[in-house]
DSSP file (Angstrom, degrees, kcal/mol; ACC not computed):
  #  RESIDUE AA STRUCTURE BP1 BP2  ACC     N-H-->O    O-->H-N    N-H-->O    O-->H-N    TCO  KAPPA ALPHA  PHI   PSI    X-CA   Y-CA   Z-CA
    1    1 A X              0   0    0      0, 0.0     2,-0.2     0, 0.0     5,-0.0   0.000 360.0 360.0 360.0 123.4  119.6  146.3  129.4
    2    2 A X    >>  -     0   0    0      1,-0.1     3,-2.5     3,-0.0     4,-2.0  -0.468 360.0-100.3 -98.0-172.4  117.1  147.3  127.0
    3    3 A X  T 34 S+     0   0    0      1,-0.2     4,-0.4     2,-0.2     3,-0.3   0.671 119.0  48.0 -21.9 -67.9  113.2  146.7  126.1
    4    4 A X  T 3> S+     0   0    0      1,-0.3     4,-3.5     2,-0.3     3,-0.4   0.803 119.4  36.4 -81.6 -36.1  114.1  144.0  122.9
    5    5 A X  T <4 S+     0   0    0     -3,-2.5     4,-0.4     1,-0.4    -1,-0.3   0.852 117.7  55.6-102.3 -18.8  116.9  141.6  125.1
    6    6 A X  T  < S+     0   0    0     -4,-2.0    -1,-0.4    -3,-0.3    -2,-0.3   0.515 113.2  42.4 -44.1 -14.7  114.5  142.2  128.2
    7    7 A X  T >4 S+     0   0    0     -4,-0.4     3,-1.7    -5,-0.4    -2,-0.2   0.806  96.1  77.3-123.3 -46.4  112.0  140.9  125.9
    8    8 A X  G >< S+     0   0    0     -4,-3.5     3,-0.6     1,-0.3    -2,-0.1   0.569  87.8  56.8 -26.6 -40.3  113.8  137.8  124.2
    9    9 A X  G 3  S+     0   0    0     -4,-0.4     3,-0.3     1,-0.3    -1,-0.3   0.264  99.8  60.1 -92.7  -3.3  113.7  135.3  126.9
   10   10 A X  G <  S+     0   0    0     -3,-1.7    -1,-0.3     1,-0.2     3,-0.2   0.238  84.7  77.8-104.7  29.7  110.0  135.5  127.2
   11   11 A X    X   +     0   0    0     -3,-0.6     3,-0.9     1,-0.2    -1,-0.2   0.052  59.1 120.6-117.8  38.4  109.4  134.4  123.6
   12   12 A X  T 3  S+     0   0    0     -3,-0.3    -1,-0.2     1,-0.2    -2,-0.1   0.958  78.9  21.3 -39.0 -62.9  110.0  130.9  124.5
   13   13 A X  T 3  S-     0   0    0     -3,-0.2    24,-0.5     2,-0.1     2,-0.4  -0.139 123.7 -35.1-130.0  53.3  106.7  129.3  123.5
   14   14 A X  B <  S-A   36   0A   0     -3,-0.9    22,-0.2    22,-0.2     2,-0.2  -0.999  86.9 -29.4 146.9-151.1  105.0  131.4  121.1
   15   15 A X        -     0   0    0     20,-2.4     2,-0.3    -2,-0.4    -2,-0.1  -0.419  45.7-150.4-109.1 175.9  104.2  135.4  120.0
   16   16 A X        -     0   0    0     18,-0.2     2,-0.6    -2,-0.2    18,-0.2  -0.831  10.4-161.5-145.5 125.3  104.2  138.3  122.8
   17   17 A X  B     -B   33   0B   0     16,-1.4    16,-2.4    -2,-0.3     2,-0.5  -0.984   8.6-173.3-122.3 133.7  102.0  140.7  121.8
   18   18 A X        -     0   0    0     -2,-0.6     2,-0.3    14,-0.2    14,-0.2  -0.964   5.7-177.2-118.6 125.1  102.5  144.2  123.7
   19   19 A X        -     0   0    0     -2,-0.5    12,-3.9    12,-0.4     2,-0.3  -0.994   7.0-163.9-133.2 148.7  100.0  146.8  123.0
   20   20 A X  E     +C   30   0C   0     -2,-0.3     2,-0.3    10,-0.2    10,-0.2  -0.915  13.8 166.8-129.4 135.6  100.3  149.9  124.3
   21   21 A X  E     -C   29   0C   0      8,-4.8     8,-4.6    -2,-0.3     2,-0.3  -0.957  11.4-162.6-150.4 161.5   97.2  152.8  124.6
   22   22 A X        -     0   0    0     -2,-0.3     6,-0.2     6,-0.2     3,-0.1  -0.988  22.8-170.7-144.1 137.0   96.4  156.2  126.4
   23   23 A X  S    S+     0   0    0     -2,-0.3     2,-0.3     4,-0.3    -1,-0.1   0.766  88.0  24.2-101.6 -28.7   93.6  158.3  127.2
   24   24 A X  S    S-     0   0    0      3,-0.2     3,-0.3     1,-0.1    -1,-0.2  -0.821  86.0-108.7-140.0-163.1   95.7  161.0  128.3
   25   25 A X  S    S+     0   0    0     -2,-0.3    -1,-0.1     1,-0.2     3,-0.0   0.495 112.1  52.8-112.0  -0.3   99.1  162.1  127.7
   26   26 A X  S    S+     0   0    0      1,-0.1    29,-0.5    28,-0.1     2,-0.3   0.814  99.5  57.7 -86.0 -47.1  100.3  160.9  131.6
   27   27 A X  E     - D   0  54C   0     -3,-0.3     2,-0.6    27,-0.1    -4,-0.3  -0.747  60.5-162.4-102.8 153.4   99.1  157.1  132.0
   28   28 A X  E     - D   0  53C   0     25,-3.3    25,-2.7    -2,-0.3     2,-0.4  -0.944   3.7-160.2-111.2 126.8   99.9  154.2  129.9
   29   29 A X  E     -CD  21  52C   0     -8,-4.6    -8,-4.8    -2,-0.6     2,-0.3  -0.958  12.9-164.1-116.7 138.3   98.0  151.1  129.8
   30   30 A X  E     -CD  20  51C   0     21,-2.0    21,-2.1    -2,-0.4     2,-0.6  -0.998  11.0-165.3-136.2 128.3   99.8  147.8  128.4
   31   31 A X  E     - D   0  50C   0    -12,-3.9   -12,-0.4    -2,-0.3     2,-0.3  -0.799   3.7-161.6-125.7  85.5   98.3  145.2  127.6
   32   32 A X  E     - D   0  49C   0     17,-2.2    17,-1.0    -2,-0.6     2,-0.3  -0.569  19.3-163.1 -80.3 124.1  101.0  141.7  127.1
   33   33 A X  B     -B   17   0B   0    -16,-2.4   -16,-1.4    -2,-0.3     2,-1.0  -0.834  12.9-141.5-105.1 126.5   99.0  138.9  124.8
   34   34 A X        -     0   0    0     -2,-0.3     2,-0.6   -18,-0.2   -18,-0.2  -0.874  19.7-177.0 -65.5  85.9  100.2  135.6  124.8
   35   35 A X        -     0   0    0     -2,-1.0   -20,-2.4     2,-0.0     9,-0.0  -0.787  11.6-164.5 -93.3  85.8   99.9  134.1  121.2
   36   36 A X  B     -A   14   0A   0     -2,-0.6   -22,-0.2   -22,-0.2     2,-0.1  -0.179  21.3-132.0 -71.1-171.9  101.0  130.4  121.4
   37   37 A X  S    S+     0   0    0    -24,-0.5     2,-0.2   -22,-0.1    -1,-0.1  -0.543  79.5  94.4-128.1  62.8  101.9  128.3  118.0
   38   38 A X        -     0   0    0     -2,-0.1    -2,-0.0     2,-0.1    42,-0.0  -0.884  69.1-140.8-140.4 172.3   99.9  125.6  119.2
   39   39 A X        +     0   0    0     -2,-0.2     2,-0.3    42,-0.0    -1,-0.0   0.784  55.1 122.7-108.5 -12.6   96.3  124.4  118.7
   40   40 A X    >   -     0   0    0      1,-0.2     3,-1.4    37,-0.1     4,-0.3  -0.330  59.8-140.6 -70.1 125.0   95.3  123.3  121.4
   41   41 A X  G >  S+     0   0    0     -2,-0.3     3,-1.4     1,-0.3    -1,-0.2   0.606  93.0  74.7 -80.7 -23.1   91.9  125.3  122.6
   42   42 A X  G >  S+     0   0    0      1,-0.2     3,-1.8     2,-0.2    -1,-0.3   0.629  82.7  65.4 -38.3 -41.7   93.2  125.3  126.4
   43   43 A X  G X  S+     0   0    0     -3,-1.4     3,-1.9     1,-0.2    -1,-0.2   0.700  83.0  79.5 -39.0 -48.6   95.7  128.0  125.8
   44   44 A X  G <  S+     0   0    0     -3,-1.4    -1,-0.2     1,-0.3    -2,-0.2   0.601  88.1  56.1 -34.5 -33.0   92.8  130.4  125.0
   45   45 A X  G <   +     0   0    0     -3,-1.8     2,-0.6     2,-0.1    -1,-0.3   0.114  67.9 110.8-104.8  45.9   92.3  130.8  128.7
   46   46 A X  S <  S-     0   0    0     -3,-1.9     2,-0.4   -12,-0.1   -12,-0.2  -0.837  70.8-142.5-108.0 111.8   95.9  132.0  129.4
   47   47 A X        -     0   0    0     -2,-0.6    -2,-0.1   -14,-0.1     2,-0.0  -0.804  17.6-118.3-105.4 127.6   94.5  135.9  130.3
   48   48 A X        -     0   0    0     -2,-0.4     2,-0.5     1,-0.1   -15,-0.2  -0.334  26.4 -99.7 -69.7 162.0   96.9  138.5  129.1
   49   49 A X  E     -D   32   0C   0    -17,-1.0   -17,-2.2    17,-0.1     2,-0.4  -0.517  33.6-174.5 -45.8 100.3   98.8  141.1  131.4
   50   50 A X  E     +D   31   0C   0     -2,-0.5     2,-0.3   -19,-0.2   -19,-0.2  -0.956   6.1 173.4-125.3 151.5   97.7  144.5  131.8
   51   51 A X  E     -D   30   0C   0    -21,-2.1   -21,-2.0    -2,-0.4     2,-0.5  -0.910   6.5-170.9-147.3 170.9   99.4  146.8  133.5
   52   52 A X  E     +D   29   0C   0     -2,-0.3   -23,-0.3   -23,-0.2     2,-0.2  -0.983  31.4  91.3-147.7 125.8   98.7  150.8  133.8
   53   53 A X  E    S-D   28   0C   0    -25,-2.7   -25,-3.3    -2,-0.5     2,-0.1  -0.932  70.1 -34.6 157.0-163.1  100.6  153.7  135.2
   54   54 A X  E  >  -D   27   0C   0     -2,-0.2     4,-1.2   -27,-0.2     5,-0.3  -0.381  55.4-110.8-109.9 144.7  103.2  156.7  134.4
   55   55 A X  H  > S+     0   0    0    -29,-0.5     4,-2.7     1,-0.2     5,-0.2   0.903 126.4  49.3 -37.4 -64.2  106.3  156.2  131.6
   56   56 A X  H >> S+     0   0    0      2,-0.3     3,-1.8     3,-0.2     4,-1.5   0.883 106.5  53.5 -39.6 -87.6  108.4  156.4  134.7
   57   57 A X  H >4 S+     0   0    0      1,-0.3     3,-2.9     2,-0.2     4,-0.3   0.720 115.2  39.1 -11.0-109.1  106.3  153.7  136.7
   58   58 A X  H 3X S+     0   0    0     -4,-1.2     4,-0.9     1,-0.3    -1,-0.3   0.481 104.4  69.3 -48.0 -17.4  106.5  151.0  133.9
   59   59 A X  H << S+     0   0    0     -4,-2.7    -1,-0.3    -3,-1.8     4,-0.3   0.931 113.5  28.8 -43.5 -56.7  110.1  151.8  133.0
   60   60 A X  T << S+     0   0    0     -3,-2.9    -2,-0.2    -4,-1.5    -1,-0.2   0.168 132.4  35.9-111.6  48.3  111.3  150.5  136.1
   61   61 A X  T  > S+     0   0    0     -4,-0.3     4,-2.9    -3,-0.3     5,-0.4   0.470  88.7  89.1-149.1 -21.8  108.3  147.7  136.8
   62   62 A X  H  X S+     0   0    0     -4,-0.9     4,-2.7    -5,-0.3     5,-0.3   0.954  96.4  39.4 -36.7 -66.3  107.3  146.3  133.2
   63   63 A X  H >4 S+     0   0    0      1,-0.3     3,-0.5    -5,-0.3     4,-0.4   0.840 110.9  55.8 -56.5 -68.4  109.8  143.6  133.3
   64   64 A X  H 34 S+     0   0    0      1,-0.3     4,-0.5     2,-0.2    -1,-0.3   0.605 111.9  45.6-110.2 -46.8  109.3  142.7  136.9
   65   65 A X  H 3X S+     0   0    0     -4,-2.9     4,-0.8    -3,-0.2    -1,-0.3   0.849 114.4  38.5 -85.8 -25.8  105.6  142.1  136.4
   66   66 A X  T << S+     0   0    0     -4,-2.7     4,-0.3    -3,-0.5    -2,-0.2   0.389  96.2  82.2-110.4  15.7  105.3  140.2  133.3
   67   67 A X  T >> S+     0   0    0     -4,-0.4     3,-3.2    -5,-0.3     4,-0.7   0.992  95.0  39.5 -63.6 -61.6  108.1  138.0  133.7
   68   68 A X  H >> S+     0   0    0     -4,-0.5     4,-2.1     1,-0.4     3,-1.0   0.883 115.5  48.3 -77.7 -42.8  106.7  135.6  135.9
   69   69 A X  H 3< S+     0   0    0     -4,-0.8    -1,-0.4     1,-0.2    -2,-0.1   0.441 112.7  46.6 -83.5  31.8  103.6  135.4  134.5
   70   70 A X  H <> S+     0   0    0     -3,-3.2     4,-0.9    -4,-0.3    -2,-0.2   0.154 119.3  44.8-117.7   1.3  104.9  134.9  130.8
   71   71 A X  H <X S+     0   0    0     -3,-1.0     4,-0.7    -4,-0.7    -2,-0.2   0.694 109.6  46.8-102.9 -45.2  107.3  132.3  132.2
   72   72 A X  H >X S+     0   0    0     -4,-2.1     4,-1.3    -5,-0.3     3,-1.1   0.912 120.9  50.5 -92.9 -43.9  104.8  130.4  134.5
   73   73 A X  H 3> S+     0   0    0     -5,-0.3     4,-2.1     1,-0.2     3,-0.2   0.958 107.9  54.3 -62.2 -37.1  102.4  130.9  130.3
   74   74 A X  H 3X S+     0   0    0     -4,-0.9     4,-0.6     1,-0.2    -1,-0.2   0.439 107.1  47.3 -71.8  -5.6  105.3  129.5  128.7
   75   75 A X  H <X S+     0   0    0     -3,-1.1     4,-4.5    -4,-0.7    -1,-0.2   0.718 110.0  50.5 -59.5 -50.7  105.4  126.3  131.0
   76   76 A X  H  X S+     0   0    0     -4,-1.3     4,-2.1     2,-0.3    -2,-0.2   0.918 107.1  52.9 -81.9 -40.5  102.2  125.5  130.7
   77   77 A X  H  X S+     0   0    0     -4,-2.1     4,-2.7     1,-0.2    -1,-0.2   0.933 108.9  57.4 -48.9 -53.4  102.2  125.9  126.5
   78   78 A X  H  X S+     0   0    0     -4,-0.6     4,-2.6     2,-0.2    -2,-0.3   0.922 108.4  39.7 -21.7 -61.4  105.0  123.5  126.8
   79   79 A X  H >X S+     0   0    0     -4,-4.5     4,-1.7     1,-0.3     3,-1.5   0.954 115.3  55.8 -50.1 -66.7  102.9  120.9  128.6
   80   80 A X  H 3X S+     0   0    0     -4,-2.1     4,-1.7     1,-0.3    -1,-0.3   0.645 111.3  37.8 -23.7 -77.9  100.5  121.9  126.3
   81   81 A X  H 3X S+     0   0    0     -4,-2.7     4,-1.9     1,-0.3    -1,-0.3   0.811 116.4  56.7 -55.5 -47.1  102.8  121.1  123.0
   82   82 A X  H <X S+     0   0    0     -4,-2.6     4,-1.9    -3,-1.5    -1,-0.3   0.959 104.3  49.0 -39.6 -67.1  104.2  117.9  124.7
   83   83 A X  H  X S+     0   0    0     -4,-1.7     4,-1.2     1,-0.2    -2,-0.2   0.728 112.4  50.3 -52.2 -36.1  100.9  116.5  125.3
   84   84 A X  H  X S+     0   0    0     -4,-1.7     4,-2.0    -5,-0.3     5,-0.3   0.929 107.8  52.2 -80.4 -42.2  100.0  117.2  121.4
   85   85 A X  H  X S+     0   0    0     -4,-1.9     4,-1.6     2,-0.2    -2,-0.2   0.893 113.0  41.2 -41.1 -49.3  102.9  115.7  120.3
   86   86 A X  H  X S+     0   0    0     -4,-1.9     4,-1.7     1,-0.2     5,-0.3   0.857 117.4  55.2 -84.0 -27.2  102.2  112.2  122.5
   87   87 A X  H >X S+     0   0    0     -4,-1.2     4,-3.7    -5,-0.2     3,-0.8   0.990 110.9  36.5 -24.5 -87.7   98.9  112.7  121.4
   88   88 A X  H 3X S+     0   0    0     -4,-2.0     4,-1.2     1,-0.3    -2,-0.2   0.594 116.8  54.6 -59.8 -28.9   99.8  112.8  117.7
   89   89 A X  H 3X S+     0   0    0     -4,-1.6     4,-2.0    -5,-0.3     5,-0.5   0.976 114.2  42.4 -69.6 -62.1  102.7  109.9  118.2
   90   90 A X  H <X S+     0   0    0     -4,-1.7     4,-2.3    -3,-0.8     5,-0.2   0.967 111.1  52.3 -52.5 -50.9   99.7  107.3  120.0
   91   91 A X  H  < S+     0   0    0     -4,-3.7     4,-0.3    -5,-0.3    -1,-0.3   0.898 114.0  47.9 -68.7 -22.8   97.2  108.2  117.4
   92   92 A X  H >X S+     0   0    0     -4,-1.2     3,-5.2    -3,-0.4     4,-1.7   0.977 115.7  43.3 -22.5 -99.6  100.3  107.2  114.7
   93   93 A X  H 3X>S+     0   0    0     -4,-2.0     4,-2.1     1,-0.4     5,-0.5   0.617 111.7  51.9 -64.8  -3.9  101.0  104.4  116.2
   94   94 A X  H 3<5S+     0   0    0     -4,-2.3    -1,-0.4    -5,-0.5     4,-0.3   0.806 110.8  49.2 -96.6  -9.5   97.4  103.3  116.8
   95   95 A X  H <>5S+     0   0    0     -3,-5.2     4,-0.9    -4,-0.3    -2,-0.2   0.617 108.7  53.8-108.2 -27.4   96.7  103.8  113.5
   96   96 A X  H  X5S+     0   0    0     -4,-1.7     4,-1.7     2,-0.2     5,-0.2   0.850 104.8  51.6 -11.4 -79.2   99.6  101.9  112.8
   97   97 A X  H  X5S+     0   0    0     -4,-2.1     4,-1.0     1,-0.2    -2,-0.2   0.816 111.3  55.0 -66.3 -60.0   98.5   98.8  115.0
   98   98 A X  H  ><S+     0   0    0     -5,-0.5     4,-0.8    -4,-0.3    -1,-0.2   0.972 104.1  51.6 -33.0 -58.5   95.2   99.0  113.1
   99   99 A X  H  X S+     0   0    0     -4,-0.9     4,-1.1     1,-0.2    -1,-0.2   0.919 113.5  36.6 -47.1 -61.8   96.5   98.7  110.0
  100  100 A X  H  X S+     0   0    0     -4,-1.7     4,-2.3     2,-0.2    -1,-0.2   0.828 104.7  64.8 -90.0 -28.5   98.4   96.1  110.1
  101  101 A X  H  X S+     0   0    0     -4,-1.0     4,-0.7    -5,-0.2    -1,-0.2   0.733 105.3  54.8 -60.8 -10.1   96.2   94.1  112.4
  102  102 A X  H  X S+     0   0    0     -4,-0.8     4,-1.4     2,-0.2    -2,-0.2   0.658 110.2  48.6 -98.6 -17.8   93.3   94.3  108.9
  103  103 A X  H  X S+     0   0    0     -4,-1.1     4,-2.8    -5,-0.2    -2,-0.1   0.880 104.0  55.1 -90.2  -9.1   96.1   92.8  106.8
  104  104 A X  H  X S+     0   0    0     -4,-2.3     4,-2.2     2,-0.2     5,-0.4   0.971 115.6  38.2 -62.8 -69.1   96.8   90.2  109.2
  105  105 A X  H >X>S+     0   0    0     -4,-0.7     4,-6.8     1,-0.2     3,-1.2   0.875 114.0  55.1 -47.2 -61.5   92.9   89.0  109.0
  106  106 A X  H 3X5S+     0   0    0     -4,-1.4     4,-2.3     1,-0.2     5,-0.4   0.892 110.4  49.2 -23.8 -64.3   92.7   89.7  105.2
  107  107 A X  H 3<5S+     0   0    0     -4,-2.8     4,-0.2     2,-0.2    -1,-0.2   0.738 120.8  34.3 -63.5  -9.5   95.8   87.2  105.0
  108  108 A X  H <X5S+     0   0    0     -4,-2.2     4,-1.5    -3,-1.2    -2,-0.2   0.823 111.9  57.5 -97.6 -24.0   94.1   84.8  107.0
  109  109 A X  H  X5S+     0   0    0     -4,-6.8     4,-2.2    -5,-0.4    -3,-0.2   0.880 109.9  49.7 -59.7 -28.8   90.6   85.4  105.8
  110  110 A X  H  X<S+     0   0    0     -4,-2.3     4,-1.9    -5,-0.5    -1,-0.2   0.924 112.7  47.6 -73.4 -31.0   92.1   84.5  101.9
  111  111 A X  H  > S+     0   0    0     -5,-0.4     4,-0.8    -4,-0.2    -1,-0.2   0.826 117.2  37.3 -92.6 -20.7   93.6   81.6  103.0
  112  112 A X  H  X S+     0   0    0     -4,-1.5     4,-6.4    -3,-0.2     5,-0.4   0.754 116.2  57.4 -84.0 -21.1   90.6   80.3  105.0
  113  113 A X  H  < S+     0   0    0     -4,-2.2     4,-0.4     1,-0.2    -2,-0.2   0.719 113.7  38.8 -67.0 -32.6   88.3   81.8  102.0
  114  114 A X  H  X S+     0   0    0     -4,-1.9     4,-0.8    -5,-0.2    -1,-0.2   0.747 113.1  53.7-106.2  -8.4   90.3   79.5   99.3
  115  115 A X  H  < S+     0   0    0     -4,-0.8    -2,-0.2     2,-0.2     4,-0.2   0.758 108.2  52.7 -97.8  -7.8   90.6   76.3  101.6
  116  116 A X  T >< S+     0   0    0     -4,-6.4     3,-1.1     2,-0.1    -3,-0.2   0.848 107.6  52.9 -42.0 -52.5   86.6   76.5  102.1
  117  117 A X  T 34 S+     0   0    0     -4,-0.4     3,-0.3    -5,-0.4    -2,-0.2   0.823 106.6  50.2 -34.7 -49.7   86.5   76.6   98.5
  118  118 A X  T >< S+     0   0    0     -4,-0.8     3,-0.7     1,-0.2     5,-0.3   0.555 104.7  65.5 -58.7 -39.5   88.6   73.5   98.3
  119  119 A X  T <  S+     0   0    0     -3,-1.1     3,-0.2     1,-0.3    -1,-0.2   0.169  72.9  78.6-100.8  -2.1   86.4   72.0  100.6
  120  120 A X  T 3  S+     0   0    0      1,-0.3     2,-0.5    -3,-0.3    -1,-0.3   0.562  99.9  47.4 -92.4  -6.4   83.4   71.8   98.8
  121  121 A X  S <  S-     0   0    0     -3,-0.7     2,-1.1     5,-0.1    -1,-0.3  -0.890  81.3-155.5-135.4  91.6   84.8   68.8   97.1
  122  122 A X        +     0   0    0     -2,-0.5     2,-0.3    -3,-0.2    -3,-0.1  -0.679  37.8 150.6 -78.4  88.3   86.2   66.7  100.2
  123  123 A X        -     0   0    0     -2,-1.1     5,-0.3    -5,-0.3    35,-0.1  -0.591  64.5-115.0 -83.9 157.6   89.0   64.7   97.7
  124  124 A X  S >> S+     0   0    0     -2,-0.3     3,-4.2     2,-0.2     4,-2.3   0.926 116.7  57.9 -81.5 -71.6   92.2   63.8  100.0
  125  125 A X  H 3> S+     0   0    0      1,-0.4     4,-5.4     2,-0.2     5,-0.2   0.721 110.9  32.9  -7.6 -77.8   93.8   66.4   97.3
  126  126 A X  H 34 S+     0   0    0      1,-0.2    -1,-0.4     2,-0.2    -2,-0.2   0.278 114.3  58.9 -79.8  20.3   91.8   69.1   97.9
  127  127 A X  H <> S+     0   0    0     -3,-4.2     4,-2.8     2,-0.2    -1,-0.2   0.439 117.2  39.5-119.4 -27.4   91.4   68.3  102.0
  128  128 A X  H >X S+     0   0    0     -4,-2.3     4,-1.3    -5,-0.3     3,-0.6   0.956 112.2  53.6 -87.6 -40.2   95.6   68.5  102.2
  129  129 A X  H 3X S+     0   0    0     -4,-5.4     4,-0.6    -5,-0.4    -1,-0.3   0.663 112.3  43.2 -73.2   5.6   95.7   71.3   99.9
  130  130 A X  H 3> S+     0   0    0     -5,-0.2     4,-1.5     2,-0.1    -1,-0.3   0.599 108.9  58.2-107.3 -24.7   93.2   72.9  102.4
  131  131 A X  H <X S+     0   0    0     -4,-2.8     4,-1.6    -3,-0.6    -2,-0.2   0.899 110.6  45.3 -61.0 -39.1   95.5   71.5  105.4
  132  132 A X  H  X S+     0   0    0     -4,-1.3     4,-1.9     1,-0.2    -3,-0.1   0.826 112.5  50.7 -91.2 -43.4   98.4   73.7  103.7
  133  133 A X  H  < S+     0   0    0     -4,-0.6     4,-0.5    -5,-0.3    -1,-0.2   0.849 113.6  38.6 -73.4 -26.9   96.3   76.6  103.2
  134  134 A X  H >X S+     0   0    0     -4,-1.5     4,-1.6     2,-0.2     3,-0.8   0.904 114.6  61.1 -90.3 -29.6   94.7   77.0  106.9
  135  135 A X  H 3< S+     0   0    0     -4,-1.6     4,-0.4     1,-0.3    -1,-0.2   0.865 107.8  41.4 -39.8 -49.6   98.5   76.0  108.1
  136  136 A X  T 3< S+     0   0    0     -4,-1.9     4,-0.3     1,-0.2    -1,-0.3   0.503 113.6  58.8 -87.2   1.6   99.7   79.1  106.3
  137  137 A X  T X4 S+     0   0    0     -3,-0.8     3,-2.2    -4,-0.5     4,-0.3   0.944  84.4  84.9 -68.6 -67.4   96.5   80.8  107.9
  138  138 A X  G >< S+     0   0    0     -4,-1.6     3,-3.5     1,-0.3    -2,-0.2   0.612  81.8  47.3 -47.5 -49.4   97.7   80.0  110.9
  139  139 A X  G 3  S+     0   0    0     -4,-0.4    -1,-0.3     1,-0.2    -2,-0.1   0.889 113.3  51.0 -29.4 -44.5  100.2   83.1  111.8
  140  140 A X  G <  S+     0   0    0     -3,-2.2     2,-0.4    -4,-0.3   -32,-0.3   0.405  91.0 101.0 -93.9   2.0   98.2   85.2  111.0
  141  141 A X    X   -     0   0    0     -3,-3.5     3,-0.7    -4,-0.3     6,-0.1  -0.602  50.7-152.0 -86.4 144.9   94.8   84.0  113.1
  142  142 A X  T 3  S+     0   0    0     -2,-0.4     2,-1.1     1,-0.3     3,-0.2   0.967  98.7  50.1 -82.5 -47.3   93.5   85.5  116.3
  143  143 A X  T 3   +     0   0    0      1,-0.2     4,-0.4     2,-0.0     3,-0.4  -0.627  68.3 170.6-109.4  43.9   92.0   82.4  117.4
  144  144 A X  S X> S+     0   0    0     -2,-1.1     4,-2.6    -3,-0.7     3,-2.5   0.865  74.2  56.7  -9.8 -73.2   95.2   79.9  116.9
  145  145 A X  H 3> S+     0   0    0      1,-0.3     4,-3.5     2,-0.2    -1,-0.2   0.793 106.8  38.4 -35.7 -60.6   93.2   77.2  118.8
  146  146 A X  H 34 S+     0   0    0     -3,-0.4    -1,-0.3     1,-0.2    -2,-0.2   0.222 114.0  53.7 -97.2  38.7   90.2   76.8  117.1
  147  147 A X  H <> S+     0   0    0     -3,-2.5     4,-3.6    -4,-0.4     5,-0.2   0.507 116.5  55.7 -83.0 -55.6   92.4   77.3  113.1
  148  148 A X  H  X S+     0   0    0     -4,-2.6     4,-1.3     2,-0.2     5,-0.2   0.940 108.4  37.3  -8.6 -95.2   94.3   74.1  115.4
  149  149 A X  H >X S+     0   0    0     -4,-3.5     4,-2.8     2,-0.2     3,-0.5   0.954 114.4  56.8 -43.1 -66.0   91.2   72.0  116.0
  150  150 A X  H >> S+     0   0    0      1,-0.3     4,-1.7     2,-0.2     3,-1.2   0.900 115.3  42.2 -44.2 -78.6   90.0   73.0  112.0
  151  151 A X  H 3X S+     0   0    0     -4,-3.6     4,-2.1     1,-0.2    -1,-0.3   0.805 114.4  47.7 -37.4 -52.9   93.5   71.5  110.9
  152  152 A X  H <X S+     0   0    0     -4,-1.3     4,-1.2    -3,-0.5    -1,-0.2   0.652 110.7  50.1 -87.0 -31.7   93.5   68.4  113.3
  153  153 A X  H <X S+     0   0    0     -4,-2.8     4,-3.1    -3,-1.2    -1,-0.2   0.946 116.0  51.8 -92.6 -67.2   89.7   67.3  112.3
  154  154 A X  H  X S+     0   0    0     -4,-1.7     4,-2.1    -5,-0.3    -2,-0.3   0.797 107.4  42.3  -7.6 -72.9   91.2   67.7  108.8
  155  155 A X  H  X S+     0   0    0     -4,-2.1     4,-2.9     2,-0.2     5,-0.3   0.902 113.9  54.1 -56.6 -49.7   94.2   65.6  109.0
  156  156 A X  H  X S+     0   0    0     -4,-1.2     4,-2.5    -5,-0.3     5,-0.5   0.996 105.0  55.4 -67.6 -49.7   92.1   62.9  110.9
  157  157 A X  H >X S+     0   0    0     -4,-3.1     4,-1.6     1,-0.2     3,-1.5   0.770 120.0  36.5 -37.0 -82.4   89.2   63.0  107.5
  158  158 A X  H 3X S+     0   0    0     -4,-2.1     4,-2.7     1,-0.3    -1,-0.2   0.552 115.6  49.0 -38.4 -51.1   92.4   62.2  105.5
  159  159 A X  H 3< S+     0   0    0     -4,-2.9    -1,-0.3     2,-0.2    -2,-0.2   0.904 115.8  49.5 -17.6 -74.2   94.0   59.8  108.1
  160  160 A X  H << S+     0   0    0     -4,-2.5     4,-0.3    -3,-1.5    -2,-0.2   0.822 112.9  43.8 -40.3 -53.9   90.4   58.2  108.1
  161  161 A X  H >< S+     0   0    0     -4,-1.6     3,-5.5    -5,-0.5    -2,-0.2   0.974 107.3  59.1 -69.8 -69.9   90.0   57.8  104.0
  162  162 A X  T 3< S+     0   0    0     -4,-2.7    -1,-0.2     1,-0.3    -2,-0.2   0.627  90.0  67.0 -56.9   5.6   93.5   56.5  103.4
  163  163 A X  T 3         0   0    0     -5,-0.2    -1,-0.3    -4,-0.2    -2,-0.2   0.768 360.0 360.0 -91.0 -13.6   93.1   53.4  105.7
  164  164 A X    <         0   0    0     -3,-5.5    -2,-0.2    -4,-0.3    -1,-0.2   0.545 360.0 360.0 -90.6 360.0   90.5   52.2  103.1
């Protein structure tokens, strides 16, 4: 088999960088760099492979030494990329939940905001058209109960007036 399909299956989760130097014309020192294509800063301490010795020597040991630990880096970049991903999914959906939990209060703040309004002039009119509005409030309130009570003290003012 040669160097390049020896070399394929370890580019699972990212770059390989192989650099190769000499000081004199017998030993080689090789130096395999992990580059993932992730961000996360953790990766950083993933210490490349070096390995040293005669053409010969690393002909029939290259392979044999930087499989396992480019296999055992290429797990761990996985997690790595997994973890940003559920990361990047939560912070979605949390931003998500957010979102739509401020338009809920906006639709119930307008609807309590126009049946105060209403309310500044206690008429049986304006006290049911403020019953209608906190009614349609109500989906949208965190505090169901006391929107409840607010209705119920309502209905009784009106209740109260119309027996006279």
């Amino acid at each position: 088999m040669d160097f390049f399909s020896q070399m394929l299956p370890l580019l699972d989760e990212g770059n390989l960088t192989v650099a190769f130097s000499s000081i004199d014309k017998e030993t080689i020192t090789v130096m395999v760099v992990m580059q993932p294509a992730i961000k996360d800063p953790n990766v950083k301490v993933l210490k490349p492979v070096v390995l040293t010795g005669k053409a010969q020597e690393l002909d029939e040991e290259f392979f044999k030494r930087i499989t396992e630990p480019v296999i055992r880096a290429n797990g761990i970049i996985s997690n790595i990329a997994e973890f940003e991903k559920a990361t990047a999914r939560l912070e979605n959906e949390n931003a998500q939940v957010k979102k739509e939990k401020e338009e809920r209060k906006k639709k119930h703040d307008d609807f309590v905001k126009k049946a105060d309004e209403l309310l500044k002039n206690e008429t049986d009119e304006n006290i049911n058209q403020a019953i209608s509005l906190l009614t349609s409030a109500l989906p949208f309130a965190e505090n169901k109960d006391k929107l409840t009570d607010r209705i119920s003290e309502l209905k009784t003012k009106v209740s109260q007036t119309n027996l006279f």
